[in-house]
N, CA, C and O of each residue as an XYZ file, in Angstrom:
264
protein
N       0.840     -1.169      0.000
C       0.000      0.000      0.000
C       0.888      1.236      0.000
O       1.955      1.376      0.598
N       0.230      2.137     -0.808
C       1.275      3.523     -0.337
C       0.835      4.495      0.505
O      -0.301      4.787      0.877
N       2.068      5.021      0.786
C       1.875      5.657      1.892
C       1.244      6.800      2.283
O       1.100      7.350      3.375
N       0.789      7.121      0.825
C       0.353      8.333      0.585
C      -1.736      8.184      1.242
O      -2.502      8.667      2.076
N      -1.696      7.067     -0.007
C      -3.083      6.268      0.661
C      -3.276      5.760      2.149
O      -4.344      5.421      2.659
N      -2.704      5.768      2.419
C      -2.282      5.072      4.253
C      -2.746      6.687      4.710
O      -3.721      6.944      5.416
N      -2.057      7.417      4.283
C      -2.126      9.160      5.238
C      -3.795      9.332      4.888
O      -4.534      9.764      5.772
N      -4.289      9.003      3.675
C      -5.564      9.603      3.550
C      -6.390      8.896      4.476
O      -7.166      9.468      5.242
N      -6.215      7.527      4.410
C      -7.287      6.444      4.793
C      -6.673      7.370      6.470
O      -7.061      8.524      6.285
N      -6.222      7.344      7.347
C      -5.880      7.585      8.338
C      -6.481      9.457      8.638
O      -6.771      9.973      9.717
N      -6.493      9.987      7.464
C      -6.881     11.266      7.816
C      -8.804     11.098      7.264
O      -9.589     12.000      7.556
N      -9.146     10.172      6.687
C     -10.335     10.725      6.501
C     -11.279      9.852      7.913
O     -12.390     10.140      8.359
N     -10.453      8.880      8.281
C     -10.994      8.051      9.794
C     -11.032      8.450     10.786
O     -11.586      8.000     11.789
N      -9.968     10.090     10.518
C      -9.851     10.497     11.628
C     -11.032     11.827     11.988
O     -11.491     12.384     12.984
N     -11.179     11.911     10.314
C     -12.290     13.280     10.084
C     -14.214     12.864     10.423
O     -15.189     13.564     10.697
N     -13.958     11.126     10.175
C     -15.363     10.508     10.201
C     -15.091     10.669     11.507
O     -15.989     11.421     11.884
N     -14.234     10.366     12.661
C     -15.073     10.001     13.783
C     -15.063     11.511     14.996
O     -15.218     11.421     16.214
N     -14.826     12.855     14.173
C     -14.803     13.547     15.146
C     -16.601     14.048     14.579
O     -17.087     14.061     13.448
N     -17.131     14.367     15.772
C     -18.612     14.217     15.957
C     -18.514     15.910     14.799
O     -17.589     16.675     14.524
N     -20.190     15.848     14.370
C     -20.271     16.998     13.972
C     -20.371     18.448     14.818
O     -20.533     18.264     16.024
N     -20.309     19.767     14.431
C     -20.476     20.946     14.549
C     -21.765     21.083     15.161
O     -22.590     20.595     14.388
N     -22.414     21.603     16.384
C     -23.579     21.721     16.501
C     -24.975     22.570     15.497
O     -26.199     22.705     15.513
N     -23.862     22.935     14.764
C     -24.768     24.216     14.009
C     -25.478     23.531     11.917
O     -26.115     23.981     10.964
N     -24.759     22.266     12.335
C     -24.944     21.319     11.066
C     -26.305     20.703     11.571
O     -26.597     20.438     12.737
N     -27.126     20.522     10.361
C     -28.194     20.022     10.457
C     -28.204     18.423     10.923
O     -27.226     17.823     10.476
N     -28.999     17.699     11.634
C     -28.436     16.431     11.961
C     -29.019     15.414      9.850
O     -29.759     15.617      8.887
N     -28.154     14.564     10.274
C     -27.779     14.395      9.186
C     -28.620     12.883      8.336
O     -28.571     12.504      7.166
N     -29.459     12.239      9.740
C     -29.740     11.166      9.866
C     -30.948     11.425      9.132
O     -31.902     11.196      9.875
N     -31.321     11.805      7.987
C     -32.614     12.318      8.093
C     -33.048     11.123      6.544
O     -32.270     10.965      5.603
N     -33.857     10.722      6.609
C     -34.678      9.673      5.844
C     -35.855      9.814      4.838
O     -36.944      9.462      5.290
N     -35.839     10.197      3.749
C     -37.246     10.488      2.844
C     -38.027      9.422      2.562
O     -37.517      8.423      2.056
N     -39.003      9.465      2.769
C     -39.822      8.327      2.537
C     -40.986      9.063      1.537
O     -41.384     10.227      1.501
N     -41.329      7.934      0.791
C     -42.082      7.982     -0.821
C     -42.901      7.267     -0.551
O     -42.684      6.258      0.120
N     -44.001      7.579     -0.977
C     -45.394      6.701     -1.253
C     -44.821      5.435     -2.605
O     -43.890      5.470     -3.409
N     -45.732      4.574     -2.366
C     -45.290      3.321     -3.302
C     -45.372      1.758     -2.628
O     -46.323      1.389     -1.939
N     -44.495      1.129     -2.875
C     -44.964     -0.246     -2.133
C     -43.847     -0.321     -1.448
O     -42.693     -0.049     -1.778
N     -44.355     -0.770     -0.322
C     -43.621     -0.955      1.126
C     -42.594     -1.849      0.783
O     -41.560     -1.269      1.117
N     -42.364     -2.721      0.398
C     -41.763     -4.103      0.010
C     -40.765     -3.873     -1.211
O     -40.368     -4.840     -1.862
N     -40.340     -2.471     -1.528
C     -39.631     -2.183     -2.941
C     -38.719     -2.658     -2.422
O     -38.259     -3.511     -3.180
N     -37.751     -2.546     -0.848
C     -36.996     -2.716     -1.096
C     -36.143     -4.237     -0.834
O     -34.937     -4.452     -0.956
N     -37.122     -5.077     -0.476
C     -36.608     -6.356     -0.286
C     -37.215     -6.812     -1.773
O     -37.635     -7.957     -1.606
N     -37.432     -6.421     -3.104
C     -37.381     -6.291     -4.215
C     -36.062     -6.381     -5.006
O     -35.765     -7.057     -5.991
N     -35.470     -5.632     -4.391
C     -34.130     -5.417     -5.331
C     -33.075     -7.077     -5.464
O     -32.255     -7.078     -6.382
N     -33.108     -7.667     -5.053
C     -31.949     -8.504     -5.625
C     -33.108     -9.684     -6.420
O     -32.510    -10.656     -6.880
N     -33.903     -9.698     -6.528
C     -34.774    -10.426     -7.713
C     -34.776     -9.436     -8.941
O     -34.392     -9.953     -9.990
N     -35.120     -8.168     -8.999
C     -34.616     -7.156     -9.347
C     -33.625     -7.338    -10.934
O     -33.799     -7.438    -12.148
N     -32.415     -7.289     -9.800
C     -30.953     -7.471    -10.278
C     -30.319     -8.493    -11.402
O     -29.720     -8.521    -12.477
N     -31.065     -9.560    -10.056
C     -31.263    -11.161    -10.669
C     -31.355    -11.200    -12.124
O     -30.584    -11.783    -12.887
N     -32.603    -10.371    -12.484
C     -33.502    -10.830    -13.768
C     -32.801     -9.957    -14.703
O     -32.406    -10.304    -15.816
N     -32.646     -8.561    -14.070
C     -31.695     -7.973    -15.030
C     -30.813     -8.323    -15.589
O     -30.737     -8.077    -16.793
N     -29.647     -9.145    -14.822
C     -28.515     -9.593    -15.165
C     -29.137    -10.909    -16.031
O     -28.642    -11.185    -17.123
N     -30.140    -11.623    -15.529
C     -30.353    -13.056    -16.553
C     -30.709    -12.479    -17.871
O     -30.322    -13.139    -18.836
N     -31.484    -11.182    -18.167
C     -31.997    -10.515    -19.607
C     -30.501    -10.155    -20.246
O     -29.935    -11.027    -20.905
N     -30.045     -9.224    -20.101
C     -28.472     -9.041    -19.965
C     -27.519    -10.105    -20.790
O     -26.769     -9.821    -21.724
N     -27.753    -11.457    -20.180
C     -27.158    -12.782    -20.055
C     -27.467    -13.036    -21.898
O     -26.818    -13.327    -22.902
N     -28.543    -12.787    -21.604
C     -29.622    -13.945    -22.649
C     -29.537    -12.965    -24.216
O     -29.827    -13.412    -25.325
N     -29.159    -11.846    -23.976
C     -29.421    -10.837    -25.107
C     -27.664    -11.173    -25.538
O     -27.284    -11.172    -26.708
N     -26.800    -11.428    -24.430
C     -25.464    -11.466    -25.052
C     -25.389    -12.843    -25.863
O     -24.844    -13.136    -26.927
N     -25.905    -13.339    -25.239
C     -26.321    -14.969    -26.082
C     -26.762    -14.904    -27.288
O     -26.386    -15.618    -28.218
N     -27.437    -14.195    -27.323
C     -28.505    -14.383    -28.496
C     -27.234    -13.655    -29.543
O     -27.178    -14.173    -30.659
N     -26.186    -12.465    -29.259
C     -25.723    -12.138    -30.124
C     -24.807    -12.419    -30.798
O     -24.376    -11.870    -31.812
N     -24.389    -13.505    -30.125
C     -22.888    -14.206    -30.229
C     -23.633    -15.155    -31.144
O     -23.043    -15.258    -32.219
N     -24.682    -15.845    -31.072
C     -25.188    -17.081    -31.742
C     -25.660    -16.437    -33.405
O     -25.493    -17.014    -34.479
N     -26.297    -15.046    -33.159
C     -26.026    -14.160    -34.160
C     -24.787    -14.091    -35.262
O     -24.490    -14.448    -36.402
N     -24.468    -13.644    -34.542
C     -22.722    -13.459    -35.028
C     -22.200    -14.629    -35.787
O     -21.635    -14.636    -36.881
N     -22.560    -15.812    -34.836
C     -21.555    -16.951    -35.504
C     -22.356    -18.095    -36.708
O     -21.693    -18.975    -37.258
């Protein structure tokens, strides 16, 4: 590793753990959207299918091709 990266990783760990400024808005703050409750245990079926369409279109082009 270099050392240069070592100084950052060490200076930005050192910048995460000093607490914030009182005058900063707190930061924890969460938007929530109307829609279906369940979007987000959605996402890796999601992904899944994306990547299998993805899969199947590269297939199809190679079989194209050849």
């Amino acid at each position: 590793m270099n050392t240069v990266d070592l100084q950052r990783r060490i200076a930005l760990t050192e910048l995460m753990a000093a607490p914030d400024p009182p005058e900063l808005k707190h930061r924890g703050h969460r938007q929530r959207f109307e829609g279906r409750p369940d979007r987000y245990e959605m996402l890796p079926t999601l992904a899944m299918l994306f990547a299998q369409t993805r899969l199947i279109e590269f297939q199809e082009r190679a079989e194209y091709r050849a």
